[in-house]
C-alpha positions in Angstrom: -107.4 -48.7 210.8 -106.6 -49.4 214.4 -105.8 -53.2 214.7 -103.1 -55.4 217.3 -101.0 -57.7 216.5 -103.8 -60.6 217.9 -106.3 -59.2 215.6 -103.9 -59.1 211.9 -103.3 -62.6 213.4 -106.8 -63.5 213.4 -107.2 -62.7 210.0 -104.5 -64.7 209.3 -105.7 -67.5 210.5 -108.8 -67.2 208.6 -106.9 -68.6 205.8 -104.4 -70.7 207.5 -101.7 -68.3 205.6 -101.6 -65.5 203.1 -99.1 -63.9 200.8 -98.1 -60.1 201.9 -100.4 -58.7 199.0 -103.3 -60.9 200.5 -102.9 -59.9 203.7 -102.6 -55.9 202.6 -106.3 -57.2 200.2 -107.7 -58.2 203.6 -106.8 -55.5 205.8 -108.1 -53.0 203.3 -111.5 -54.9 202.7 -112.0 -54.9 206.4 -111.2 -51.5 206.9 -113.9 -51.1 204.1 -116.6 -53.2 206.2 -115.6 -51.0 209.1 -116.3 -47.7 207.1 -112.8 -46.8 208.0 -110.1 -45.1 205.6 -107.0 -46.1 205.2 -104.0 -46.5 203.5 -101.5 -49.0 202.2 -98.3 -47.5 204.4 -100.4 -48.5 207.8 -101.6 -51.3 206.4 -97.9 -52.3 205.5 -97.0 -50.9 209.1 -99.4 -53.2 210.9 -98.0 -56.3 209.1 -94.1 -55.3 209.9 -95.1 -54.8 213.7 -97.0 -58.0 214.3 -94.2 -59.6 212.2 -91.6 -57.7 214.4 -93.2 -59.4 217.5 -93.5 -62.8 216.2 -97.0 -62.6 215.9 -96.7 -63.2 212.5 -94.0 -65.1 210.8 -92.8 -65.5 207.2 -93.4 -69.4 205.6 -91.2 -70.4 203.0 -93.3 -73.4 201.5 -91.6 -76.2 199.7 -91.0 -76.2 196.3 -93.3 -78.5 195.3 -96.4 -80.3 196.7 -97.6 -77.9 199.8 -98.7 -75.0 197.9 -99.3 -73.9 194.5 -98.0 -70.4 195.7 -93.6 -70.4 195.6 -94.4 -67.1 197.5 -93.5 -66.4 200.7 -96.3 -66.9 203.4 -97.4 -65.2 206.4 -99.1 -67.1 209.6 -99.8 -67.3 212.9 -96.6 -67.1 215.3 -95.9 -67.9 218.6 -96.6 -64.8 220.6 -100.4 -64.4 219.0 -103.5 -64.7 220.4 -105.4 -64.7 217.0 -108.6 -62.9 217.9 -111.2 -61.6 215.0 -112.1 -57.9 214.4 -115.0 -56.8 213.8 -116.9 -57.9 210.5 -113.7 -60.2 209.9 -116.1 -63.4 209.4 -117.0 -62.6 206.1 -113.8 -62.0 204.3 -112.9 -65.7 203.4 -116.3 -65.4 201.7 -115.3 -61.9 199.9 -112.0 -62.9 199.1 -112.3 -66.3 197.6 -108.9 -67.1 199.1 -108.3 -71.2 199.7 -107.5 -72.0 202.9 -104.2 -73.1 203.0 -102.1 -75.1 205.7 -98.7 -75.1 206.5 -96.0 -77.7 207.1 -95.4 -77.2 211.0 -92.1 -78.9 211.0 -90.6 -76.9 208.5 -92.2 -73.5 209.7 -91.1 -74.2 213.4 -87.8 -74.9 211.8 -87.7 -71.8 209.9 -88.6 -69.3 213.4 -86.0 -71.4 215.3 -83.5 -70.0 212.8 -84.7 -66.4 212.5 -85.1 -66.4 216.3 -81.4 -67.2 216.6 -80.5 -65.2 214.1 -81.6 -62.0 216.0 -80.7 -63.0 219.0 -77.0 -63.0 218.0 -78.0 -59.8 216.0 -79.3 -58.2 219.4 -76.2 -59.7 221.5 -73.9 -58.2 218.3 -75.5 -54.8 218.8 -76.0 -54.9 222.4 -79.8 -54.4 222.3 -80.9 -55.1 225.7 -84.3 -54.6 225.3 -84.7 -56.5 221.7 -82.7 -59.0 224.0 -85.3 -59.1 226.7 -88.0 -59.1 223.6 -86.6 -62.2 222.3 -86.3 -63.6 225.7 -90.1 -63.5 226.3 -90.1 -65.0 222.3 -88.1 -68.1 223.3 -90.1 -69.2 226.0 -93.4 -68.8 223.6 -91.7 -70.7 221.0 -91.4 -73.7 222.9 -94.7 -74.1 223.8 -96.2 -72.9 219.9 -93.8 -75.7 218.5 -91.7 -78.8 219.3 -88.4 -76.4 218.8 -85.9 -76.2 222.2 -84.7 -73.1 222.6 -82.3 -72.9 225.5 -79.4 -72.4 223.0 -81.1 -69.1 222.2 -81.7 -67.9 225.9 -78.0 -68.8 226.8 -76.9 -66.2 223.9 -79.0 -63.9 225.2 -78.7 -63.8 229.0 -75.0 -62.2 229.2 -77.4 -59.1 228.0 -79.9 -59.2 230.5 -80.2 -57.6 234.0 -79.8 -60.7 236.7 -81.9 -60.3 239.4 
């Protein structure tokens, strides 16, 4: 199954978010719909990549009162486009899922920190294009959420060319 990052994003966003083992349920059914084999290691592949590129990101919900689920989540990040595949309208119907929403705050909070994280990760292993990667990140993040990221671009630019 042949899918980008916008379109695992989509499916996401079917739902609002999904667990890991929902997400590998949807991809698989779809594949299904689109009479196309596949296996769980690209499905699992597909999810790390579009995770990779912030165009999925993991949810920790609270402990109580968001979610009945103390799993964590997977939604839409700021790099996506969330666009849906082919035959993808039919799978909240298939799958029975509830539609679940996400505390903004809190996740915006949570990609701030992972965002920093690697960027001190990239600057620590002086990765100049995961640098440049999470450049192009920062910029997206500000506009996805109410999260200021110049902190982050400062730690990055000693790794970047200057033009």
């Amino acid at each position: 199954m042949s899918t980008t990052h916008d379109e695992v994003a989509g499916v996401v966003d079917l739902f609002g978010a999904l667990t890991r083992s929902e997400l590998t349920r949807a991809l698989d059914e779809l594949a299904f719909k689109q009479g196309e084999a596949v296996n769980e290691a690209a499905l699992e592949s597909a999810i790390e990549t579009a995770t990779d590129a912030y165009a999925l990101v993991e949810y920790e919900p609270a402990t109580t009162g968001e979610d009945s689920t103390t799993e964590t989540l997977l939604t839409v990040g700021p790099t996506a486009f969330p666009t849906l595949p082919s035959n993808a309208e039919d799978l909240p119907h298939i799958l029975d899922y509830e539609r679940r929403s996400v505390d903004r705050q809190r996740l915006a909070t949570q990609v701030r920190e992972r965002l920093t994280a690697e960027a001190e990760a990239a600057v620590d292993a002086d990765d100049t294009d995961r640098a440049g990667e999470l450049m192009d990140v920062s910029y997206d993040i500000e506009v996805w959420a109410t999260v200021e990221a110049g902190e982050v671009r400062s730690t990055l630019e000693p790794l970047l060319p200057q033009d």
